[in-house]
N, CA, C and O atoms as a DFTB+ gen file, in Angstrom:
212 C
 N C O
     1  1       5.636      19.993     -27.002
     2  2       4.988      18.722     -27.278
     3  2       4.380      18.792     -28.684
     4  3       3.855      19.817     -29.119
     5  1       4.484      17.623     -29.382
     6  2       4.006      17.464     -30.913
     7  2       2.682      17.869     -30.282
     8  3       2.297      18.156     -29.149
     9  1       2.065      17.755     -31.685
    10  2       0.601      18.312     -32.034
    11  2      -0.039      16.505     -32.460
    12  3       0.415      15.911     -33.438
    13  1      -1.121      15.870     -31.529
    14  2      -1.391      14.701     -32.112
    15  2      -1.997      14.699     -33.892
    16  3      -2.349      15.634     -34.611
    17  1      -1.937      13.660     -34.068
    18  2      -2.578      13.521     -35.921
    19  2      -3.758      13.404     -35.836
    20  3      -4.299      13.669     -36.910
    21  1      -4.622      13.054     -34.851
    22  2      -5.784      12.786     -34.892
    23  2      -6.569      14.237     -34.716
    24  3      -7.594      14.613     -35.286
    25  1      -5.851      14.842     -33.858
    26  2      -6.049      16.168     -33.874
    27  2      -7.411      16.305     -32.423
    28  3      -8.197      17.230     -32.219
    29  1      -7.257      15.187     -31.762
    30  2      -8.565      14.902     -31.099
    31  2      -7.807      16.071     -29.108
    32  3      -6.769      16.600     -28.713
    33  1      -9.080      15.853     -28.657
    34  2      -8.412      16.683     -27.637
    35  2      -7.473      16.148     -26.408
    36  3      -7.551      14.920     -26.431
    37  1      -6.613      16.577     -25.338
    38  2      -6.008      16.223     -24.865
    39  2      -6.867      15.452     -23.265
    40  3      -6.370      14.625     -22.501
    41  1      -8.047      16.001     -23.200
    42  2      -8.946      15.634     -22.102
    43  2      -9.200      13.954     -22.343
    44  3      -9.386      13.253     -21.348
    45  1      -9.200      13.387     -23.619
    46  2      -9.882      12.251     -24.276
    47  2      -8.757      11.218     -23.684
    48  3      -9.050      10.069     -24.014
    49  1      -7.854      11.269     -23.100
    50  2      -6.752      10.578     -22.601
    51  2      -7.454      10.373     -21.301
    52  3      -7.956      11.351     -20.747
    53  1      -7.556       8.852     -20.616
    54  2      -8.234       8.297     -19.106
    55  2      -6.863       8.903     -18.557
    56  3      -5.826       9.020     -19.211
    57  1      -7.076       9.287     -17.145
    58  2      -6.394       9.763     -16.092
    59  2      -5.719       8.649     -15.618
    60  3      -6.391       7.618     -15.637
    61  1      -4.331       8.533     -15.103
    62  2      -3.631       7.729     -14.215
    63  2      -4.094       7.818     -12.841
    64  3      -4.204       8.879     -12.226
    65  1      -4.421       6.401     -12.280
    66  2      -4.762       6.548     -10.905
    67  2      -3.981       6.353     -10.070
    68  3      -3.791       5.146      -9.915
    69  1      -3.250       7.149      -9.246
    70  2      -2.159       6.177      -8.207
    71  2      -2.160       5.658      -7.362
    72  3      -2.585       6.016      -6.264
    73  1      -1.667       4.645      -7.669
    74  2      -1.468       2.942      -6.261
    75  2      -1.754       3.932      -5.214
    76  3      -1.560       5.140      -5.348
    77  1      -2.258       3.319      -4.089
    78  2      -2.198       3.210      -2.859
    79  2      -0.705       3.030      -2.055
    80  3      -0.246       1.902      -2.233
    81  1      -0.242       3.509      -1.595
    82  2       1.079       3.522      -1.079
    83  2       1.081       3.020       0.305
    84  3       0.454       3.888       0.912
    85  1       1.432       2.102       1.159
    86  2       1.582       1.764       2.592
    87  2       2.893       2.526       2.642
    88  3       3.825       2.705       1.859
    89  1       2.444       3.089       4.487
    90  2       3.635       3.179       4.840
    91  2       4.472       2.610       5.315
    92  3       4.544       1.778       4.410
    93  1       5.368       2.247       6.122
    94  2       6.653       1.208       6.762
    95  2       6.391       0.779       7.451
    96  3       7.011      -0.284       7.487
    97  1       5.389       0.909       8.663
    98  2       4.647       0.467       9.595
    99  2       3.451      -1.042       9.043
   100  3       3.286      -2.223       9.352
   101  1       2.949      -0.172       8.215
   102  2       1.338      -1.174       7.373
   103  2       2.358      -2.154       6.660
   104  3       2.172      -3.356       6.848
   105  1       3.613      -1.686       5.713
   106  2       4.028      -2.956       5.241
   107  2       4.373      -3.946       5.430
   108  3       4.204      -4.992       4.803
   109  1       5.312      -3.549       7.026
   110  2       5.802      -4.735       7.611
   111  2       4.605      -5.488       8.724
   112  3       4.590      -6.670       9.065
   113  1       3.949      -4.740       9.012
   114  2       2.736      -5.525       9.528
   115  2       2.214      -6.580       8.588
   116  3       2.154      -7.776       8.873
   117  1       1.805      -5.993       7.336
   118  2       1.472      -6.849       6.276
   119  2       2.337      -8.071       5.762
   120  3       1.949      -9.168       5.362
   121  1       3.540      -7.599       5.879
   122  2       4.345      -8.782       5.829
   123  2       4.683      -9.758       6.862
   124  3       4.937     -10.892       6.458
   125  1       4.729      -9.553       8.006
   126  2       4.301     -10.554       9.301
   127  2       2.901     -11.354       9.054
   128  3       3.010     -12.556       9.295
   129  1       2.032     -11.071       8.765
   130  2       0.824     -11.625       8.817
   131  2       1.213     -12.737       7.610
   132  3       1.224     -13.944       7.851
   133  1       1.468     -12.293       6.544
   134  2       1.792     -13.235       5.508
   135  2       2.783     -14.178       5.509
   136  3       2.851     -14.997       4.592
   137  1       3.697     -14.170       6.576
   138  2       4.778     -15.185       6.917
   139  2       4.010     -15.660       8.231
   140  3       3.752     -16.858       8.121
   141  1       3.542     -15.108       9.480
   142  2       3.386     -16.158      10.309
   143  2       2.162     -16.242      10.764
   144  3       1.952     -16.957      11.743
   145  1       0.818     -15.333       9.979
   146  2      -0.325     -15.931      10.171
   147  2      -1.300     -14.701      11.348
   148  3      -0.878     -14.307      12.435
   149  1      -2.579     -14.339      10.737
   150  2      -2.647     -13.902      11.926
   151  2      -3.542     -13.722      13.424
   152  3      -4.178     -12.753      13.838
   153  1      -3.346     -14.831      13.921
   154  2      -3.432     -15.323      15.557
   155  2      -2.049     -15.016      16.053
   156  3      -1.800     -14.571      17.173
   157  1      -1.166     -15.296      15.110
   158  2       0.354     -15.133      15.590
   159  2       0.573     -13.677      15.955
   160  3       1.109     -13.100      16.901
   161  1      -0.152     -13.238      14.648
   162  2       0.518     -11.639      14.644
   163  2      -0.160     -10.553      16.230
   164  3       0.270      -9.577      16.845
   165  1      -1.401     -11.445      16.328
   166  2      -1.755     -10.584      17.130
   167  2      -1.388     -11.005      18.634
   168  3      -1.355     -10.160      19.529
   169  1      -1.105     -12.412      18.867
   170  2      -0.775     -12.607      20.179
   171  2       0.813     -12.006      20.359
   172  3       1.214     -11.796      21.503
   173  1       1.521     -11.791      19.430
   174  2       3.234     -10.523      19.603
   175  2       2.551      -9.567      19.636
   176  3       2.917      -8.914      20.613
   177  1       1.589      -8.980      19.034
   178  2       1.740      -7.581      19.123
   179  2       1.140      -7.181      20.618
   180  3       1.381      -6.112      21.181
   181  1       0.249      -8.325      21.192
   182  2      -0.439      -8.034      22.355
   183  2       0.847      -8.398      23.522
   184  3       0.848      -7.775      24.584
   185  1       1.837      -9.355      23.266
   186  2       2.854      -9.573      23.872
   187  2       4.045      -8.624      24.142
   188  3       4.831      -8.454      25.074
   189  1       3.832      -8.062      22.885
   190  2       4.851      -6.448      22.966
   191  2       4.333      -5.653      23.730
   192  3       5.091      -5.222      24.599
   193  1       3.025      -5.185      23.738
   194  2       2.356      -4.285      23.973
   195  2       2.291      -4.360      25.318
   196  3       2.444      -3.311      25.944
   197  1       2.050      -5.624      26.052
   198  2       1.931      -5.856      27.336
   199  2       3.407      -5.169      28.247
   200  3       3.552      -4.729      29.387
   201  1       4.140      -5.319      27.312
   202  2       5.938      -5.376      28.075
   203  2       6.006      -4.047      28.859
   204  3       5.490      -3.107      28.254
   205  1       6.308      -3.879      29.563
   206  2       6.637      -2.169      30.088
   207  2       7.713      -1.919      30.369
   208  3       8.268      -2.362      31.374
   209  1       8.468      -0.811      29.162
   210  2      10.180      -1.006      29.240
   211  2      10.545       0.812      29.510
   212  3      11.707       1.197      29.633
């Protein structure tokens, strides 16, 4: 790696913070709620949940 011109130190650079990542579960939950609302979301999930298969 070059040598900067300023000659200043490499600490003086702010840190990258990384996103928050959902997993496949939280996203598509998240994306149900945002298409059908959620009273909807929770009376399926209580409707699934009820089922005994």
């Amino acid at each position: 790696m070059a040598p900067r011109r300023s000659g200043g130190s490499q600490t003086t650079i702010p840190l990258r913070r990384p996103r928050r990542v959902h997993d496949r579960d939280e996203a598509a939950c998240l994306r149900a709620v945002a298409k059908l609302g959620p009273e909807t979301t929770k009376q399926l999930r209580a409707d699934w949940n009820s089922w005994d298969t």
